[in-house]
Structure formats: structure tokens, C-alpha cells
FITI-651146 format. One record per residue (C-alpha): residue in one letter; z, y, x. Coordinates in steps of 0.5 Angstrom, whole numbers, padded with zeros to 4 digits, always signed. Each point is the difference from the previous one (the first is absolute). Layout:
N
aZYX...
REM end
This chain:
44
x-0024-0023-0035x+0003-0002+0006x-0008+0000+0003x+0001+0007-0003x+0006+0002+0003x-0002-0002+0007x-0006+0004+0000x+0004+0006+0000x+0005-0002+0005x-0007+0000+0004x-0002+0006-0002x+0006+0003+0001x+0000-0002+0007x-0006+0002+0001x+0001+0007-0002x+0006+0000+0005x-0005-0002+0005x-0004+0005-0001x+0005+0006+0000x+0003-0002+0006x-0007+0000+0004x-0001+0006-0003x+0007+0004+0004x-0001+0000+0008x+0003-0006+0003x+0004+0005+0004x+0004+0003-0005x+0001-0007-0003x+0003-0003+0007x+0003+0008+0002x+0005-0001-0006x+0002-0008+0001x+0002+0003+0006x+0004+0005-0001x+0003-0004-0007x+0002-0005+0006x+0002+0005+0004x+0005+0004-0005x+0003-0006-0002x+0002-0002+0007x+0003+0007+0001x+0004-0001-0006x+0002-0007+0001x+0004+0002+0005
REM end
């Protein structure tokens, strides 16, 4: 069972991979950004 559920931890993993890839890097990064920008200005 343990085997089995491993197995799917991967795949489930893999299929993150795969969406990630699938959405432009730079729009990825662009919201990081901004995320740590808006929390910055709100901290203060």
C-alpha cells in the first residue's frame, strides 16, 4: 500500500510540473513579485 501511495505522491507532482510548465514563466515570477511587493507595503 505504502508503494501505491508513493506512486501517486509522484504523479501528482508530475502533473504540477507539467501545469507549471504549461503557464508563461513570466507570469509566474510577475506575481511572486508583486505578492512580495504588496506584502512589503502592507507591512509598513
Amino acid at each position: 500500500k505504502s508503494i501505491g501511495k508513493v506512486e501517486k505522491s509522484i504523479m501528482r507532482l508530475a502533473a504540477f510540473e507539467i501545469m507549471i510548465e504549461g503557464v508563461d514563466k513570466r507570469i509566474i515570477i510577475n506575481e511572486a513579485i508583486n505578492k512580495y511587493y504588496l506584502k512589503d507595503i502592507l507591512n509598513k
